[in-house]
C-alpha positions in Angstrom: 9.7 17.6 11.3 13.0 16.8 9.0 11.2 14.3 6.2 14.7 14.4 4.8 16.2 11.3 3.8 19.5 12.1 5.2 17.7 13.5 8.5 19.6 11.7 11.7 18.0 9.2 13.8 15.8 11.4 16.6 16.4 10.9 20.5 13.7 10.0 22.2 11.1 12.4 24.5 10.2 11.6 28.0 6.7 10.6 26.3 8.1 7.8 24.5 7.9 4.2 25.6 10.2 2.1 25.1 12.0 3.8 22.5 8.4 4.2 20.6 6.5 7.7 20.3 4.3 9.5 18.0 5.6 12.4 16.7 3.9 15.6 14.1 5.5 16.2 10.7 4.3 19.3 10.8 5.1 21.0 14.1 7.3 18.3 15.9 4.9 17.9 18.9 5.3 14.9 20.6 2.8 12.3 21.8 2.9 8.9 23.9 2.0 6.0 21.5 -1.0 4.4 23.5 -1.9 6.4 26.3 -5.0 7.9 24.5 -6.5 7.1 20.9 -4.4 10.2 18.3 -5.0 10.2 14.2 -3.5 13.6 13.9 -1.9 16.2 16.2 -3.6 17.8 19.1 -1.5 21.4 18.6 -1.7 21.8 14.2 -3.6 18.6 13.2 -0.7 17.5 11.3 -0.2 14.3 10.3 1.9 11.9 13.2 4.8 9.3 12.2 5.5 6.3 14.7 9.2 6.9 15.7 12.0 5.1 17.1 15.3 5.9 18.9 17.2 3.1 17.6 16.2 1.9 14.0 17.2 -1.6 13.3 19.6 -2.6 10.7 19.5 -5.8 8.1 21.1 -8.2 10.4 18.7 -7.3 13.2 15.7 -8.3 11.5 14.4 -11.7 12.6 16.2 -11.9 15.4 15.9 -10.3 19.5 12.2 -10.5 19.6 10.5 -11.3 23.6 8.3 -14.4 21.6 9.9 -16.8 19.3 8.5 -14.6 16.4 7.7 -15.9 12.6 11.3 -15.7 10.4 8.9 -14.7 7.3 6.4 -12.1 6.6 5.4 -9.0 7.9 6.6 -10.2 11.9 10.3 -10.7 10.7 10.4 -7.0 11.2 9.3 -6.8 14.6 12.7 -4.8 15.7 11.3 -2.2 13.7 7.6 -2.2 14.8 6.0 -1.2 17.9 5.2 -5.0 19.1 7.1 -8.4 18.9 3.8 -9.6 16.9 0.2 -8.4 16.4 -3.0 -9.7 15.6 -2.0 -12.0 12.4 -3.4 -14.2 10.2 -0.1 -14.3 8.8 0.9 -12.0 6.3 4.1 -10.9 4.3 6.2 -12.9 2.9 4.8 -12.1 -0.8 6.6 -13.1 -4.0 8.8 -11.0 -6.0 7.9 -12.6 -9.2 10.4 -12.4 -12.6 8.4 -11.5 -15.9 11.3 -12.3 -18.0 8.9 -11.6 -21.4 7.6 -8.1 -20.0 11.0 -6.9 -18.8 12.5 -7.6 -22.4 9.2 -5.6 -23.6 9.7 -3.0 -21.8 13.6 -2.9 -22.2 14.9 -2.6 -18.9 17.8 -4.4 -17.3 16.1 -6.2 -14.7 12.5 -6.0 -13.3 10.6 -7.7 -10.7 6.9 -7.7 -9.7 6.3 -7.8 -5.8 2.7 -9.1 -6.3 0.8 -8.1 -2.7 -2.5 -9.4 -4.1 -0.8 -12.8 -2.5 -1.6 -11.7 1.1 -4.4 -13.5 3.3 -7.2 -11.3 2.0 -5.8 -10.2 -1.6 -4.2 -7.0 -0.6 -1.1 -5.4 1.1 -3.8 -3.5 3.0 -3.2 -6.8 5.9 0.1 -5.9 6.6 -1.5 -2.9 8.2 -3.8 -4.2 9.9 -2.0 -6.8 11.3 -0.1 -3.9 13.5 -3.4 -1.8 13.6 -5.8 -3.9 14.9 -3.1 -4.9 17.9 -2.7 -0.9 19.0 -6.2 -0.8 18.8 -6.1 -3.9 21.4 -3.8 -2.1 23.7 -5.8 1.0 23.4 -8.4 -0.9 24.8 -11.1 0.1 21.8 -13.9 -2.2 21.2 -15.0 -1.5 17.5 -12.9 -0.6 14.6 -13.9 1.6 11.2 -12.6 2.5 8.3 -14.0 4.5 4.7 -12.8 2.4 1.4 -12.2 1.5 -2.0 -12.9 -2.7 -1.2 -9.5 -3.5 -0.3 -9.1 -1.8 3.5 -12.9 -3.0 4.5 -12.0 -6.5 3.4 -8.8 -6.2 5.5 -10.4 -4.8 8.5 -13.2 -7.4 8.8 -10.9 -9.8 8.5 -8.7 -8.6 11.3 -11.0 -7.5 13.3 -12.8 -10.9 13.0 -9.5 -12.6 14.1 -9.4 -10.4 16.9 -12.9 -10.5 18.2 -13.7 -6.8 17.3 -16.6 -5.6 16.0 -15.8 -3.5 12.9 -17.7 -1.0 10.6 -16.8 0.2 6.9 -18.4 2.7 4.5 -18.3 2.1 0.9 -19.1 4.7 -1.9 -22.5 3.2 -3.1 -22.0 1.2 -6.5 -18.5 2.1 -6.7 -16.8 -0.8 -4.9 -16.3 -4.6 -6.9 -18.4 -6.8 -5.7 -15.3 -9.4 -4.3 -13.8 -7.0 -2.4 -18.1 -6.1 -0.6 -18.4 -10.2 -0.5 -15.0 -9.9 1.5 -16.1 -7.9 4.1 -19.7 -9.1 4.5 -18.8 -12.6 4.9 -15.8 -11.7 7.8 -18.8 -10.1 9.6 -18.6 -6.1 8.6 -21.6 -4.1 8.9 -21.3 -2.6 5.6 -22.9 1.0 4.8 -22.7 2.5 1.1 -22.8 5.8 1.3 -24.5 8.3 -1.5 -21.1 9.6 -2.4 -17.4 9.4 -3.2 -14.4 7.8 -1.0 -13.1 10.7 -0.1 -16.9 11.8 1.7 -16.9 8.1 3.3 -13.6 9.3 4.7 -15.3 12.8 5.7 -17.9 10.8 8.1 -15.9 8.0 9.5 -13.1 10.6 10.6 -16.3 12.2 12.5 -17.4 9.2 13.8 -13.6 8.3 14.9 -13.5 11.6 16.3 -16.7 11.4 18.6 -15.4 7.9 19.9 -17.4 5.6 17.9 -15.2 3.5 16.2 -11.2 3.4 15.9 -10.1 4.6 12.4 -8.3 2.2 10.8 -7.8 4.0 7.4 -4.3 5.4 6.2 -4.3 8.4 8.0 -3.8 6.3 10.8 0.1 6.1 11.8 0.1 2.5 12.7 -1.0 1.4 9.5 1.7 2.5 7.7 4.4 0.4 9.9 2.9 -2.8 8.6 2.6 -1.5 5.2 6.9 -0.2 5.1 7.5 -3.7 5.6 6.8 -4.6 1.6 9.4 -2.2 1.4 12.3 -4.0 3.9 11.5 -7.6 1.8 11.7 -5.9 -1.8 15.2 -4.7 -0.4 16.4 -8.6 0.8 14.6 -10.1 -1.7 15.9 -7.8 -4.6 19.5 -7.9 -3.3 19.8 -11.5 -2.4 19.1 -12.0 -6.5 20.9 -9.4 -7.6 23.3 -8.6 -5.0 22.8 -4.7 -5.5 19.3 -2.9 -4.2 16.6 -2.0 -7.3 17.5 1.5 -8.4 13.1 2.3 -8.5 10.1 0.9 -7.2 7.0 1.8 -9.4 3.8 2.1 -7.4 0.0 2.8 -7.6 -1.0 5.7 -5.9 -4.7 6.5 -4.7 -4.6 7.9 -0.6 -0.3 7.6 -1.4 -0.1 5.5 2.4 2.2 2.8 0.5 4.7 5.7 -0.6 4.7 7.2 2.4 5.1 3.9 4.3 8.1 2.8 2.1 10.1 6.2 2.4 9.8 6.0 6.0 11.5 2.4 5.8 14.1 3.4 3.9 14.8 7.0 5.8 14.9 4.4 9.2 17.6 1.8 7.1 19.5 5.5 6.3 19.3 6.2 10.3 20.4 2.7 11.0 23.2 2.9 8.6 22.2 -0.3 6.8 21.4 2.1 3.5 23.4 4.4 2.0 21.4 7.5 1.1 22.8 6.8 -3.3 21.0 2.9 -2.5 17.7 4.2 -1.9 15.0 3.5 -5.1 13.2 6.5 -6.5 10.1 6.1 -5.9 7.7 6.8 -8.6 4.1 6.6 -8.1 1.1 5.8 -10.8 -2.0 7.4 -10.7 -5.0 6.8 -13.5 -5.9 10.0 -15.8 -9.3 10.5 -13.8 -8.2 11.0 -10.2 -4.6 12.0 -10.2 -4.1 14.9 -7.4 -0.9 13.3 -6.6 0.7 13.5 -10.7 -0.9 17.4 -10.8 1.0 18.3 -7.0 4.5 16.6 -8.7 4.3 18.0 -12.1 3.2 21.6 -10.5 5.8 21.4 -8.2 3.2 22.1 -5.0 3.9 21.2 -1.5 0.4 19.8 -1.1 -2.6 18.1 -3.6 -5.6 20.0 -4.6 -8.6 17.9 -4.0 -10.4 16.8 -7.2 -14.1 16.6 -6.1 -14.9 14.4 -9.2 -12.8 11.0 -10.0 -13.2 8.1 -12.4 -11.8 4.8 -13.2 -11.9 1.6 -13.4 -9.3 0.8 -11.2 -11.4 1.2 -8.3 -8.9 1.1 -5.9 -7.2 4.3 -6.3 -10.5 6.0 -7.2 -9.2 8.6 -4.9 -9.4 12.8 -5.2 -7.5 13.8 -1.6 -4.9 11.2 -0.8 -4.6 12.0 3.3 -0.9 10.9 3.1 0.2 13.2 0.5 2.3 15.3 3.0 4.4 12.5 3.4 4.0 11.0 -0.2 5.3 14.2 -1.8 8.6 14.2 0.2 9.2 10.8 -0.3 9.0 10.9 -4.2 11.1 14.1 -4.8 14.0 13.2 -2.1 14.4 10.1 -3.6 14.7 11.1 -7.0 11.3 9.8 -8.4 8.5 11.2 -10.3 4.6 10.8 -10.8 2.8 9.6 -13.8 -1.2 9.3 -14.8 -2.1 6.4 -17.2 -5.2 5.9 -19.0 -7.6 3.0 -18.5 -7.0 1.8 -21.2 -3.2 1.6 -20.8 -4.1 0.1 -17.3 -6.1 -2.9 -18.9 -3.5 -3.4 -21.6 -0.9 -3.9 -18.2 -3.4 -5.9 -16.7 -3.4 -8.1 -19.6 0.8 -8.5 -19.7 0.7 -9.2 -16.4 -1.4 -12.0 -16.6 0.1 -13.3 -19.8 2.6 -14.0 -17.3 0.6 -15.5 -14.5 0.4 -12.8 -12.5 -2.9 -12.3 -11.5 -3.8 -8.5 -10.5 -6.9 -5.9 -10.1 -6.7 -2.5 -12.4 -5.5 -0.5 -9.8 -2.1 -3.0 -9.2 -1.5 -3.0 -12.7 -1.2 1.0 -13.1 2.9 0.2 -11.4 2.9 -1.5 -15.2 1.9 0.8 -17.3 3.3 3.7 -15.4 6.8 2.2 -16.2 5.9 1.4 -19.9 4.9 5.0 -20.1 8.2 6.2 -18.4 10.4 4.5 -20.4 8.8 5.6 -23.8 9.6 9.3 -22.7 12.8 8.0 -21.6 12.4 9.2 -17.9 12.9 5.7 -17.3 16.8 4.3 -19.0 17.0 1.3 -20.0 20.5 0.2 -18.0 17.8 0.6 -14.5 16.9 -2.3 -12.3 13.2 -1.8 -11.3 10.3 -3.4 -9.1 7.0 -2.8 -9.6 4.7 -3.6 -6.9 1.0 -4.4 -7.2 -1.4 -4.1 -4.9 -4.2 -6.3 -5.1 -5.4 -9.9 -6.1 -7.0 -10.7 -10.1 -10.1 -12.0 -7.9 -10.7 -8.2 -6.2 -12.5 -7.4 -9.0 -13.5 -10.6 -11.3 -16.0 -8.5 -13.7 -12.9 -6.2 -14.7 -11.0 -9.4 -15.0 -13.5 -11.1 -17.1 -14.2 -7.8 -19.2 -10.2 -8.0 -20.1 -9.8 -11.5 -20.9 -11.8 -13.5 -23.7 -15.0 -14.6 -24.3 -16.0 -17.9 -23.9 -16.5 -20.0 -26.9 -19.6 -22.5 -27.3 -19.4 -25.7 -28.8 -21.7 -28.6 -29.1 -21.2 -31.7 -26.8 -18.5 -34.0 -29.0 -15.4 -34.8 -28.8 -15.0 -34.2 -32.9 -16.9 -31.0 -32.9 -14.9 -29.3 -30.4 -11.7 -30.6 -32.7 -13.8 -29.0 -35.6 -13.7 -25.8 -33.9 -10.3 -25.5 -32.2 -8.9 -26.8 -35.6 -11.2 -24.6 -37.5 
């Protein structure tokens, strides 16, 4: 399958319905979208990409949907999504916040911060689910799972709560903040922590997926990913309508690379539809911390494909991830666009966590790692300083209060008086 970004717009099979199909990266095989449940392909087990005979262009979206459709969020796109709406609470529609202080800082000409932590439950992982958990309604599945980090089980109780589903995560056993647990157990998740990493939660519930117990609802799912290309399609309206010009990079955290993946598909759809000239599309650079960064050894190596890293570490929980599932599609999407991958330390991700904030942007480590990739970049001077740049973050300050709390300030005690508390700010 072409992953080009140039590659032309594909005509559909006699499997397709309504213009909508399923189709391999790997081997081109072919697949009806909902006649049976499909993760991967039945001929090579490559990963499958949702596809579309006529991809929408600018003007379209918003408009031409069967139901009078929301004009904001994640259901403004419907023309390019398999449904006019899914199972929403509603989501999208995030802000694209200006850090005047942190883009003088960092000395670039403009930069933005689309801050996805603002979605119903903290994370852009809704705007897949929102699409997810309504195929999973028209394949006529009664129970929905998923492996995760915090953010996807929070996401998919929630969903599957609003639609009526039940739904089962696995968490890596002491390794998940406790908001993101609290999350899920309060939407009505049966929770199991399992003795091991993500990537081994992933292991078992692709098992369980694939012996009919649950429906996945992770990454590797291709349905997930057309909710989560969306973020892309508002940076792009947002960005221009500002600007009038589209950003020239998009800065990213990477841990199972779905959000790369899910952007470069947009914007290869926008090139089909001729609304985006191929010179328009932003590199995309993704971030990854020091201790689990397959994704920043595959792109400086120069590899087609990510060697798993058994053992990962860091505090930004999120992308605490050795075997991103989406790396075949991640890997094309950063070198035909002209990005790059970087791997930040902890300590640089607090420090970005901490500028962010300084701003009022609240985030979790793991959405702050789109920071101090960039800072990183632009003191090696990959980054130039004329560039106009959005860096997107993933997840709410709240995800993970004891992170938040360990990178702000302590407290201060005083006595109870009005004077004495003068004595001491004054001091």
């Amino acid at each position: 399958m072409d992953l080009a970004i140039d590659a032309p717009t594909p005509a559909a099979p006699d499997c397709a319905d309504d213009g909508t199909w399923l189709a391999c990266i790997e081997c081109d095989e072919t697949f009806a979208p909902f006649e049976a449940v499909r993760y991967t392909c039945d001929e090579c087990d490559g990963l499958l990409e949702v596809r579309y005979d006529d991809p929408p262009t600018f003007d379209e979206f918003g408009s031409g949907a069967s139901t009078d459709g929301p004009d904001r969020g994640v259901w403004r796109y419907r023309e390019a999504l398999p449904f006019d709406l899914g199972v929403t609470l509603p989501e999208g529609g995030t802000p694209l916040h200006r850090v005047p202080r942190i883009e003088e800082a960092v000395g670039v000409d403009a930069l933005r911060v689309k801050h996805e932590g603002m979605n119903p439950t903290g994370s852009f992982k809704d705007r897949g689910m929102t699409v997810g958990v309504r195929v999973a309604k028209e394949l006529g599945v009664g129970a929905l799972a998923c492996a995760s980090t915090g953010n996807t089980s929070a996401a998919l109780a929630a969903y599957g709560g609003r639609g009526d589903m039940q739904t089962l995560v696995l968490l890596p056993a002491g390794k998940v903040a406790a908001g993101k647990v609290a999350q899920a157990s309060l939407h009505g998740a049966r929770i199991l922590e399992v003795d091991g990493n993500f990537d081994a939660c992933l292991d078992i519930v692709q098992e369980l997926a694939a012996r009919g117990e649950a429906y996945l609802l992770n990454s590797l799912n291709p349905f997930r990913l057309e909710g989560q290309k969306t973020i892309g399609f508002e940076i792009l309206e947002e960005f221009y309508a500002d600007y009038g010009t589209f950003p020239d990079r998009i800065v990213l955290p990477v841990g199972n690379a779905g959000n790369t993946s899910a952007l470069y598909k947009g914007f290869r759809e926008l090139v089909q539809a001729g609304a985006l000239e191929v010179d328009q599309v932003p590199k995309l650079t993704g971030v990854q911390a020091e201790g689990a960064a397959p994704m920043v050894e595959a792109i400086e190596e120069g590899n087609d494909e990510v060697r798993r890293w058994e053992e990962v570490e860091t505090r930004a929980t999120a992308i605490r991830i050795g075997n991103p599932v989406n790396a075949p599609k991640a890997i094309p999407g950063i070198r035909n666009t002209g990005g790059t991958a970087v791997a930040v330390s902890d300590d640089e991700i607090t420090a970005a966590q901490r500028h962010l904030a300084a701003e009022g942007v609240g985030v979790e480590p793991a959405s702050a790692a789109s920071l101090a990739g960039l800072k990183k970049l632009r003191r090696s001077g990959v980054v130039d300083d004329d560039e106009r740049v959005v860096c997107l973050t993933t997840g709410h300050l709240l995800k993970d209060p004891e992170a938040a709390y360990e990178a702000g300030g302590d407290p201060e005690p005083v006595p109870n008086d009005v004077d004495a508390v003068l004595d001491h700010l004054h001091g």
